[in-house]
N, C-alpha and C positions, 0 to 999 in steps of 0.2 A: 640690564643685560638683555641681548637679543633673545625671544622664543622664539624656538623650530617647532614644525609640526612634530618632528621624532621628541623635541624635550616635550611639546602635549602627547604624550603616548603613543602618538599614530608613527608606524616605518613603512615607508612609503619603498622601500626597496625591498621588505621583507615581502608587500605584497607585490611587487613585480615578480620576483623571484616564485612566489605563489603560481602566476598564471605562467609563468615558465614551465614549472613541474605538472601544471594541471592541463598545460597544451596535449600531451601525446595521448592520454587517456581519454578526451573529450573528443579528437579525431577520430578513434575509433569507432566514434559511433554515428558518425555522418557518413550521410549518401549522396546521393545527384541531385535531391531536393533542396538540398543547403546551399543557398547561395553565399554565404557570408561566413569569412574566418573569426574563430574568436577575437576577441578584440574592435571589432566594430560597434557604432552606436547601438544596434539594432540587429537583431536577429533576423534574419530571410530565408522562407521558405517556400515552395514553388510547391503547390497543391497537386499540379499534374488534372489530368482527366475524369472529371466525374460530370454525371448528369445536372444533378442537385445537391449537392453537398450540402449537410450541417456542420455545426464545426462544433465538437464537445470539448467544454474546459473544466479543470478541476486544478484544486490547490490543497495542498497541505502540509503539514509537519511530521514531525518522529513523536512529539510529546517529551513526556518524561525517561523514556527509554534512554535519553541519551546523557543522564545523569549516572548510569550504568555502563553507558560506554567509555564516558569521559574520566569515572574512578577506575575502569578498567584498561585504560589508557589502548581500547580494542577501537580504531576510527574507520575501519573498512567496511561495516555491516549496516550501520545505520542509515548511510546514504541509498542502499537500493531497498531498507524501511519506507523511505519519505518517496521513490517514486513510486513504488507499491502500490502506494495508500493514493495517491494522484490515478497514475494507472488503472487501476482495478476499478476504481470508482466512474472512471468513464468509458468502463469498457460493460458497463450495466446499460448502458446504452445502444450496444450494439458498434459504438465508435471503435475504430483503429489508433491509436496513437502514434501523433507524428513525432511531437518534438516536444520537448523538456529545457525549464528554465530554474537554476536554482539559486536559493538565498543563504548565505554562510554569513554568520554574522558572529562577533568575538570580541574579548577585553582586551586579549593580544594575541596578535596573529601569530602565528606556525606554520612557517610556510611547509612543511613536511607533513604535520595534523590537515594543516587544511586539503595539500594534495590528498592523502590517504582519502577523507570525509568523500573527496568527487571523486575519486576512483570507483567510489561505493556507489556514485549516483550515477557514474557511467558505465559501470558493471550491471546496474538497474536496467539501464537505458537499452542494451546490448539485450539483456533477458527479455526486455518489453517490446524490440526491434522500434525504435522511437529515436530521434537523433537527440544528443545535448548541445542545442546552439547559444546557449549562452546562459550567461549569472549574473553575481554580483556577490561581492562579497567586504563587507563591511565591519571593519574594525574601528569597535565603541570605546574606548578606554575610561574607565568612570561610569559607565554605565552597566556594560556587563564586567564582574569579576575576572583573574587573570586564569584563563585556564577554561575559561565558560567558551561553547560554542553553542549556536541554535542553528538549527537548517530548515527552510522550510521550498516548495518546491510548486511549480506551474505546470500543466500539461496540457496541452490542445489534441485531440482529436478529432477524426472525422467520420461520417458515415451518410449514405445516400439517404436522402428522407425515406421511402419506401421502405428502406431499412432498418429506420429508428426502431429501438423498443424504449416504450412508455409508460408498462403496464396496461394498457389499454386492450392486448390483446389477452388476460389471462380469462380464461374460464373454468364454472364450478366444472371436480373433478379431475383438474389437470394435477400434474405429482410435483412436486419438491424434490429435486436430489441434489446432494451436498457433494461438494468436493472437500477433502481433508485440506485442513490450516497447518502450517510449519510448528506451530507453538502460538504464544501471545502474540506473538506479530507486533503492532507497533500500538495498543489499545489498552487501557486500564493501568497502566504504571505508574499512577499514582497512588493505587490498590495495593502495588506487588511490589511495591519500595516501604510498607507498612509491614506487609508481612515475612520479606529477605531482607535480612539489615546485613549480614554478611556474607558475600558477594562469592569471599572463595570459600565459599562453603560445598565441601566434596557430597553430592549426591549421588551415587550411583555408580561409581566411579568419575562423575564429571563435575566440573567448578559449575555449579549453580549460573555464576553470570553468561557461563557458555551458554547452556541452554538459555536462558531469558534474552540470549542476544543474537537468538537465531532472527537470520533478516524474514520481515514477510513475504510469506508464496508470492509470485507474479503468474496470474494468470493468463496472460492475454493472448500468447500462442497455444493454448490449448484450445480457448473459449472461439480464435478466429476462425480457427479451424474445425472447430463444432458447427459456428453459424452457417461457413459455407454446405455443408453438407446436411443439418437437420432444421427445421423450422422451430425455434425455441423465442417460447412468449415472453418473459421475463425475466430476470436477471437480478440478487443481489449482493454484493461486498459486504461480506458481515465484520462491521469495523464497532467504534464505539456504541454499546447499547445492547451487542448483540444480536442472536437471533429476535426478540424480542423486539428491540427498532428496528431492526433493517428491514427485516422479512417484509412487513406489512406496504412497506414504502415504495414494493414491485410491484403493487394491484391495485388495482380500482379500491374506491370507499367504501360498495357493495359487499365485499368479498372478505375473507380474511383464510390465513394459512393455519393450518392446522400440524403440528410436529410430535413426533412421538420421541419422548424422552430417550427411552430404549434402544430408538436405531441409530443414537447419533454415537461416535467414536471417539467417546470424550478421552482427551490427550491426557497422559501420565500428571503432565506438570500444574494440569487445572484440579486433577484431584488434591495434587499435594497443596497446592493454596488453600483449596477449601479446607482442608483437613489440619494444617496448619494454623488459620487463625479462626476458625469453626463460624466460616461464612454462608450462609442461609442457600440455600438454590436458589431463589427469589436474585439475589443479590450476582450470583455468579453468575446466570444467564442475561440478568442485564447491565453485566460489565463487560463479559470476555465474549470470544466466539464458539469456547467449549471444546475446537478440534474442526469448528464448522466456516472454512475462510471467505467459501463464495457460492453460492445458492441459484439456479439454474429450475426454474419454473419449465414446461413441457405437457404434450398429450399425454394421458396414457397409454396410449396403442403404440406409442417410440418408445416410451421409458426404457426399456433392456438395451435398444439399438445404442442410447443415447449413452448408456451406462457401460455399455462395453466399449464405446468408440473414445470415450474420456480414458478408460483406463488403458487402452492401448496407446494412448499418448504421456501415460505416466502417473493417469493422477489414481487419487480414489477417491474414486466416486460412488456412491450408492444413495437411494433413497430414504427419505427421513420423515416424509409426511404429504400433504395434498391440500387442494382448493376447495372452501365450501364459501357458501351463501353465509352471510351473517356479517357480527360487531369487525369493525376494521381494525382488529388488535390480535395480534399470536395465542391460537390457542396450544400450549403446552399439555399435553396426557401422556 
């Protein structure tokens, strides 16, 4: 008997019909820079004018998060999760983000799942002002389970050299001020699938998987819009590790960050984890971000300017600690 691709698993029309439903949401977020419609071998982007450009790249995933969205049959959130976490990460740099590429990969395709999934990553793309020029998306039959999806995602940005940060400019003294996290954001879910095993579980009046499925903050029109106007030394995304890894990772070796437990505005839902499966501080400061999503290094003599001009754009922002001399590791008091 003849084999078809569709008798191995793979429908090959179910994925056309994919990039049919995923055309009109992926338009939406291209500009004059896109040379190329979906569907080309290759992605085209036109840099436009700058002196010196560097060009900042980052990649990443959702993680396990999307074991919570997939039993929660909820596909629209997690996709602006994975630019998030792409995003934010080269926007520590001082870079702008151009353009976004993503990975959807499955045991069997959906063409409706899969549209929902980029809708999320072009809702991302739209919050990050960043165009989505292209993907791929790859249906594994035998490999991943029926009902499994993974996404994982690419971003370039850009930023004038002059403009880089590197941490190279922080000195002893300068302040730390936090902007608030959405919740877990896209970090530790492999922690928080240990300690929520029932998903619609009502907290507060709300299903538990809500709150854990809130997407991650996008910072990046707050942060571009700070650089143009104040001179800020460093920059970090507090993603895996925490305050604990990331902080250190904006400064020189010399140096390290110092945080005061007290000032940070540890989120409702990081209490109830610890308090639920009676996890150590130790442990929770170097897994979650605690309520603390992106970290903003400065003088002191701007700290208020800085802190007022954040929150008039939305966020909150406030200070959490400062720069000294010493071991290159987060000190917490």
């Amino acid at each position: 008997m003849s084999i078809t691709y569709k008798n191995a698993g793979v429908d090959k029309n179910e994925g056309y019909k994919a990039v049919e439903l995923m055309k009109e949401n992926v338009k939406k977020t291209h500009n004059k820079n896109v040379l190329a419609n979906l569907g080309s071998f290759g992605a085209m982007y036109e840099l436009g004018k700058y002196k010196n450009p560097i060009l900042v790249s980052g990649t990443d995933g959702v993680g396990t998060k999307l074991e919570i969205a997939l039993k929660q049959k909820k596909y629209d959130t997690v996709g602006i999760d994975c630019v998030a976490m792409c995003a934010n990460d080269i926007l520590c740099h001082g870079a702008k983000p151009l353009f976004f590429l993503d990975y959807l990969a499955c045991g069997k395709l959906d063409s409706t799942v899969a549209s929902e999934i980029v809708s999320g990553i072009a809702n991302g793309c739209m919050e990050s002002d960043q165009a989505l020029v292209g993907g791929e998306t790859a249906e594994m039959p035998g490999f991943y389970k029926l009902g499994d999806y993974d996404i994982a995602g690419f971003c370039v940005g850009v930023v004038e050299k002059d403009k880089l940060l590197d941490g190279s400019k922080v000195n002893e003294g300068d302040v730390i001020i936090a902007l608030s996290s959405s919740g877990v954001h896209s970090n530790g879910f492999s922690l928080v699938r240990k300690v929520f095993t029932d998903y619609n579980e009502i907290i507060d009046g709300k299903k538990i998987s809500d709150t854990l499925l809130t997407p991650t903050r996008i910072y990046v029109k707050s942060i571009l819009s700070l650089l143009e106007k104040f001179e800020v030394k460093s920059m970090a995304h507090i993603t895996g590790g925490g305050l604990i890894e990331n902080l250190p990772r904006a400064m020189k070796e010399d140096l390290r960050p110092v945080v005061y437990k007290d000032k940070i505005k540890v989120l409702d839902i990081f209490k109830l984890i610890q308090k639920r499966a009676d996890i150590s501080e130790d442990e929770m400061y170097g897994t979650f971000n605690m309520g603390v999503g992106f970290c903003i290094i400065v003088d002191k003599n701007i700290e208020n300017d800085v802190i007022s001009y954040l929150n008039s754009l939305g966020e909150n922002a406030y200070t959490i600690g400062y720069i000294e001399k010493g071991e290159h590791s987060l000190c917490l008091v």
